[in-house]
TORZAKE-837813 format. One record per atom (N, C-alpha, C): x, y, z. Coordinates in steps of 0.1 Angstrom, whole numbers, plus 5000, padded with zeros to 4 digits. Example, Ala and Ser with C-alpha at 12.3 -4.5 7.8 and 13.67 -1.06 7.14 Angstrom:
513249435078 512349555078 513249675078 512849785071 513749895071 512950005079 
//
This chain:
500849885000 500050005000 500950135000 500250234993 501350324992 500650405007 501250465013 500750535024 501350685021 501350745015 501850875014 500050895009 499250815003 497650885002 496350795017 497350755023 496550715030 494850775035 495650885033 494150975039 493050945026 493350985017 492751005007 491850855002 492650735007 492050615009 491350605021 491350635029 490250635043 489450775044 488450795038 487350925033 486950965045 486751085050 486251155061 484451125065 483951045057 482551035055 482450865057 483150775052 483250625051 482850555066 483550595074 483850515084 482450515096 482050615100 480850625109 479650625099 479350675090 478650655080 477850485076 478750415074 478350295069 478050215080 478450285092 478350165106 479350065109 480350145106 481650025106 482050035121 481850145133 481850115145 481250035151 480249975147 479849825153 480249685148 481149705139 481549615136 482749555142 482249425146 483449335159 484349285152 484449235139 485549155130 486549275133 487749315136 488449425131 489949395135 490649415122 492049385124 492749555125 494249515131 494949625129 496249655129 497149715119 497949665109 498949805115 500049795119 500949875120 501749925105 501550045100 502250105092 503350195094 504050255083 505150345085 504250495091 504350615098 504150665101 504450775094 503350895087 503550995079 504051115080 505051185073 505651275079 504551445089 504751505091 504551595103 503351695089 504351735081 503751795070 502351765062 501951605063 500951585058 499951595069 499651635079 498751675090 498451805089 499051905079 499152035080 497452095077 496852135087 495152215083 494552045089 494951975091 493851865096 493051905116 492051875118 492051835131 493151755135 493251795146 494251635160 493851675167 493551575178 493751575189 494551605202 494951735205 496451785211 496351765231 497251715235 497151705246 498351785254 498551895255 499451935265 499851895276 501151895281 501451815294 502251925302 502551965312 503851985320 503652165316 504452185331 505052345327 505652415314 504352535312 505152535298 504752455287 503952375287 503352295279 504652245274 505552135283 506752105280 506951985269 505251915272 505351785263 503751825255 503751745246 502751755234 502051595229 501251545233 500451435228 499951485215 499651475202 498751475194 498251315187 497151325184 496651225177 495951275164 495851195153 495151255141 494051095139 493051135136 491951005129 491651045122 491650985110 491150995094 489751015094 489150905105 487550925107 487550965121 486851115128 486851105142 485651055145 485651005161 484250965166 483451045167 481551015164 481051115163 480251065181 479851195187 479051145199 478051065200 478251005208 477150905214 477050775204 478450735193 478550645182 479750545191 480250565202 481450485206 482950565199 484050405209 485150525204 485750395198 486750455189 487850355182 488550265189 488450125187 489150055194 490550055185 491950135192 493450065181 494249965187 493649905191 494649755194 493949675191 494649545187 494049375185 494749335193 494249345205 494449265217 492949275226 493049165237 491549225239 490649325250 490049335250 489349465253 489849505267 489649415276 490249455288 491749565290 492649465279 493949565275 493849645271 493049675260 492549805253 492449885261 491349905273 491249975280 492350045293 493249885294 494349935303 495250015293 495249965285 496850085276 496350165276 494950215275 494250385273 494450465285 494350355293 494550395310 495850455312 496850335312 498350375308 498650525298 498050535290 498550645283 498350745289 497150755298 496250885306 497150895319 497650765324 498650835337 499850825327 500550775319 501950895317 501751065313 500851065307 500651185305 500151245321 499651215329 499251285346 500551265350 501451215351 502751215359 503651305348 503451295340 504151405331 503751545337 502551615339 501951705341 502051755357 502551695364 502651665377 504151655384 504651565376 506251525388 507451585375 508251695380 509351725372 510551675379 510851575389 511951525386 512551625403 511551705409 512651785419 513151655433 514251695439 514951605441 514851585459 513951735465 513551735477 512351685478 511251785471 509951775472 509151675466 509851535454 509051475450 509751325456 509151195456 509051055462 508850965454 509250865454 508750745449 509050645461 507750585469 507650535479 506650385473 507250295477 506750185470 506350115486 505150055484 504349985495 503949835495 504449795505 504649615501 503949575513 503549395511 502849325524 503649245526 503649185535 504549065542 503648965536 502448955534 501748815530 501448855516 500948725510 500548725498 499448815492 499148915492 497948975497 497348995480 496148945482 495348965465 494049015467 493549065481 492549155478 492549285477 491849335461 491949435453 490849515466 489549495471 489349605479 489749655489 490549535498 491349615508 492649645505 492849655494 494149745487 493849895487 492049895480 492350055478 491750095494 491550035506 491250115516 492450105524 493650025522 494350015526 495750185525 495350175509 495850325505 495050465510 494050435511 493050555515 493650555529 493550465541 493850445554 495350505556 496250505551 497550525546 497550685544 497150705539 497350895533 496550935545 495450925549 494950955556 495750985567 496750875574 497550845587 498850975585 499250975569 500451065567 500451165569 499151225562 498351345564 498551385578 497951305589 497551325600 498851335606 500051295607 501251265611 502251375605 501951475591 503051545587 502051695585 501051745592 500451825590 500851935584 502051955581 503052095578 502752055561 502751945559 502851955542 501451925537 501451975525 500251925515 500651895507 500451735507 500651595496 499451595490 500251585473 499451545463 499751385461 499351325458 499951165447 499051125433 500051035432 499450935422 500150805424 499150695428 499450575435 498550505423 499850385421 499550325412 499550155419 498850095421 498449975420 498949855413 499749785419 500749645407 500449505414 500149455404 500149295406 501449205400 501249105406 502449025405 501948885401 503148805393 502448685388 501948595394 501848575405 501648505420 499848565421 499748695417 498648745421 498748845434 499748855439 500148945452 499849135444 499449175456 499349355454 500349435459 500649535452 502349625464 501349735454 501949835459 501549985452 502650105454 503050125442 503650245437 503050405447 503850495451 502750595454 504150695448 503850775436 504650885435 503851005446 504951035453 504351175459 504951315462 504251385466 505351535462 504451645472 505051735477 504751805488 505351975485 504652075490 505252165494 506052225500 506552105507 507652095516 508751985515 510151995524 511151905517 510451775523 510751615513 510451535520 511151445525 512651505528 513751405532 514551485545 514651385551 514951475566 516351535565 517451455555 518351555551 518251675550 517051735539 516551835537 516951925553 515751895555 514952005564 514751905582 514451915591 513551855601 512251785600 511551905590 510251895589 510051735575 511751665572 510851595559 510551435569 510151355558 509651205562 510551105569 510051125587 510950985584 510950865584 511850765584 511550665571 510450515579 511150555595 510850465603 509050505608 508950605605 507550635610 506550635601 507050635588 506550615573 505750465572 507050395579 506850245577 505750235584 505650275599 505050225611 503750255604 503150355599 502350435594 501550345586 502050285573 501650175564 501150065574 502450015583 501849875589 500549875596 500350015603 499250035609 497650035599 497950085588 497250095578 496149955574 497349825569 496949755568 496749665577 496849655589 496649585601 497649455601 498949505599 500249345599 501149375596 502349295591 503149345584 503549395569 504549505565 504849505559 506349625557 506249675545 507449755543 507649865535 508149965534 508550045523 509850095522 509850165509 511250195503 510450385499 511750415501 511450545496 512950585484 512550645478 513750675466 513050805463 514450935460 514450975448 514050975437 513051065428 513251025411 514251015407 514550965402 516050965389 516151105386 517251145385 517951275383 518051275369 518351185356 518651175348 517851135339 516651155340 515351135332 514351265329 514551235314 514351355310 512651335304 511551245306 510851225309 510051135319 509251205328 509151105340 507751025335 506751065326 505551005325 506150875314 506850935305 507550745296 508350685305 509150705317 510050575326 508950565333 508150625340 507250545349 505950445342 505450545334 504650445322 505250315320 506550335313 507150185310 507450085322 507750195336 508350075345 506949985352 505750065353 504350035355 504149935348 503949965334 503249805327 504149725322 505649695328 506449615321 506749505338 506649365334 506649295345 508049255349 508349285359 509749275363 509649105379 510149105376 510248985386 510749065405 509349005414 509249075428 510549125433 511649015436 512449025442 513449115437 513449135421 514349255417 513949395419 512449395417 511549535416 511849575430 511649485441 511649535455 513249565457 514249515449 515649515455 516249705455 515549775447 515649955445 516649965438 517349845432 518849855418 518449875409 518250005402 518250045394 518649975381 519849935384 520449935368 520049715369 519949675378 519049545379 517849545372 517149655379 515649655372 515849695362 516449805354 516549825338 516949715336 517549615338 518249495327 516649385328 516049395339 514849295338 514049365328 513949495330 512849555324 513149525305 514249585300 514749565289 514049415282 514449295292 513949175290 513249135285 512149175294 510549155297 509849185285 508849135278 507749175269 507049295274 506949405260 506749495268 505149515271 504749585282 503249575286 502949415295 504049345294 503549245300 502749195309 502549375321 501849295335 500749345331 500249385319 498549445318 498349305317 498549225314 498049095316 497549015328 497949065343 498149055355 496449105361 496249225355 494949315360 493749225360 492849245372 491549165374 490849275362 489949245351 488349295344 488149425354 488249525346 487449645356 488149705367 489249655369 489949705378 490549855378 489949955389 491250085383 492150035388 493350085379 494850075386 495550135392 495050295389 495650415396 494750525401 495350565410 494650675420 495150805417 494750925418 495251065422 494651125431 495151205436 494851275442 493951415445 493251495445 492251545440 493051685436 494351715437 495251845434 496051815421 496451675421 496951635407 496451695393 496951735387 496851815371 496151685360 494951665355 494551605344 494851685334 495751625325 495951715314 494751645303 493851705298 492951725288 493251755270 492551635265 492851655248 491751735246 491851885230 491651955229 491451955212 490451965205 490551945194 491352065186 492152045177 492652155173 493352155155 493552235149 494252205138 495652205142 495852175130 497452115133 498652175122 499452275132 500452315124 501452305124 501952195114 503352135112 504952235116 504352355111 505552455109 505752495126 504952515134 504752635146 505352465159 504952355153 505052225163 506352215163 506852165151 508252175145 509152315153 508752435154 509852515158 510152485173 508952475181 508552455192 509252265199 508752205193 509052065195 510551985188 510552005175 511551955165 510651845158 510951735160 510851615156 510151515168 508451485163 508451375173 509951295179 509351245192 509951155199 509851035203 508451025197 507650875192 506550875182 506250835176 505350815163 505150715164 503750645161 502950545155 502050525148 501950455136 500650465130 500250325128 498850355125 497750225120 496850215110 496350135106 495450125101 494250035106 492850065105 491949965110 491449885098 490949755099 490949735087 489249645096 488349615080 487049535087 487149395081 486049295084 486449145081 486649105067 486749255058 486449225040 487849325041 488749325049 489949375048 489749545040 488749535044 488549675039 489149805047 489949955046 490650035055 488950115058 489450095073 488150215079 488650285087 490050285088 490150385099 491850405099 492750515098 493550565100 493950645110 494950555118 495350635135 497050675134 497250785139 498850805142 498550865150 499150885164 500050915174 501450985178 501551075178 502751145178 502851185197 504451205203 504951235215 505951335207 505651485217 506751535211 507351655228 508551635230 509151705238 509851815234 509451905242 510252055238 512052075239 512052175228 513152135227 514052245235 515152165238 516052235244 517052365244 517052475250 517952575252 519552595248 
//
């Protein structure tokens, strides 16, 4: 197929039109991605992220959804994942918008059980009971999060909590930051037994925090490494791993992440799209993908690209 007329093959009228949204047969076909220039005067879908609108989501559909018709499924995998990778996309972009990386004020505090623990509802009261106790315990700061929820192949629960404060959160800092031992006590009391946590730094050296946390989230790393806090351990498992592997792990229906009610939703915005003004501003995506949807008569109904683009540097 030549894809330089792709558009031109997938009609702005075709797709909702004929009722091809209800159609469950649907394959979908990874293509080469079109340059920046052929989007020029189209709708996309633009998602701003971060201070500064540092990072840039856009998406383009050949056919957009019309209300109250449903929305495009782009993966052939099945629905449950569909929904978790939509999920996944919506918290890298919330932690993009949220955590820059500062080295006093922000956390990555990981929350573990001593037992095998696989109930999903006393997970999320377990986290609610938890903030509640820290809150109550560090009254000087106002914590935001975003606590993310992980399963393990065993079926065991631990939970991510990135968190970040107005204040320092390391006692090096200041008097007023967290300490480590009262953090713990805090959790154990939470869930009524044992358990543990770690607290880390973000990485200083990451120059996006919503794509490493994104990828370290849905990529299944094996307990004993993820809990070990070695870094350059866990990149070599992660590298390994199939990527997306633990969306496989998630119960049907499950949320997987929490925020906090101060946390930044960053919002897509319909907009036209101008190659020249993205380009000065951005450069060159920093990831691109494209697709095609295709129906059970292999017929194209639907054209998807995806573009990530980070601002460029000083």
């Amino acid at each position: 197929m030549n894809h330089s007329n792709t558009r031109e093959n997938v009609s702005q009228e075709g797709f909702l039109s004929q009722g091809h949204i209800a159609v469950k047969e649907r394959t979908v076909r990874g293509i080469e991605p079109l340059p920046l220039s052929e989007f020029n005067g189209f709708s996309t879908y633009q998602t701003p992220q971060g201070e500064n609108e540092k990072f840039l989501s856009v998406t383009f559909l050949a056919n957009p959804p019309k209300g109250g018709q449903g929305r495009v499924e782009s993966m052939h995998v099945t629905k449950q994942q569909q929904h978790i990778r939509r999920a996944m996309q919506r918290l890298t972009r919330i932690i993009r918008a949220n955590f820059t990386g500062c080295q006093e004020t922000e956390a990555h505090i990981t929350l573990t059980y001593q037992k095998n623990m696989r109930d999903s509802a006393k997970l999320y009261q377990d986290l609610k009971e938890f903030m509640r106790l820290l809150r109550k315990g560090y009254k000087e700061h106002s914590f935001e999060y975003v606590a993310v929820m992980e399963p393990q192949k065993r079926g065991a629960w631990h939970i991510h909590l990135l968190l970040k404060s107005d204040k320092p959160l390391w006692l090096s800092s200041r008097a007023m930051g967290l300490c480590f031992d009262k953090v713990r006590d805090m959790w154990r009391s939470a869930i009524g037994g044992g358990g543990a946590t770690r607290h880390e730094r973000l990485p200083a050296d990451v120059d996006d925090y919503g794509r490493y946390f994104g990828a370290y989230f849905a990529t299944e790393i094996p307990e004993d490494i993820e809990l070990s806090g070695c870094r350059e351990t866990i990149a070599a498992a992660s590298k390994a791993a199939e990527k997306g592997s633990r969306l496989h792990f998630y119960p049907i229906g499950f949320r997987f992440y929490r925020c906090s009610a101060g946390i930044v939703r960053p919002k897509a915005s319909k907009r036209e799209f101008n190659a020249e003004n993205v380009s000065k501003t951005y450069g060159k995506p920093k990831y691109s993908a494209a697709y095609l949807v295709l129906d059970e008569d292999e017929q194209e109904i639907q054209f998807i690209q995806s573009m990530e683009f980070r601002e460029k540097k000083a």
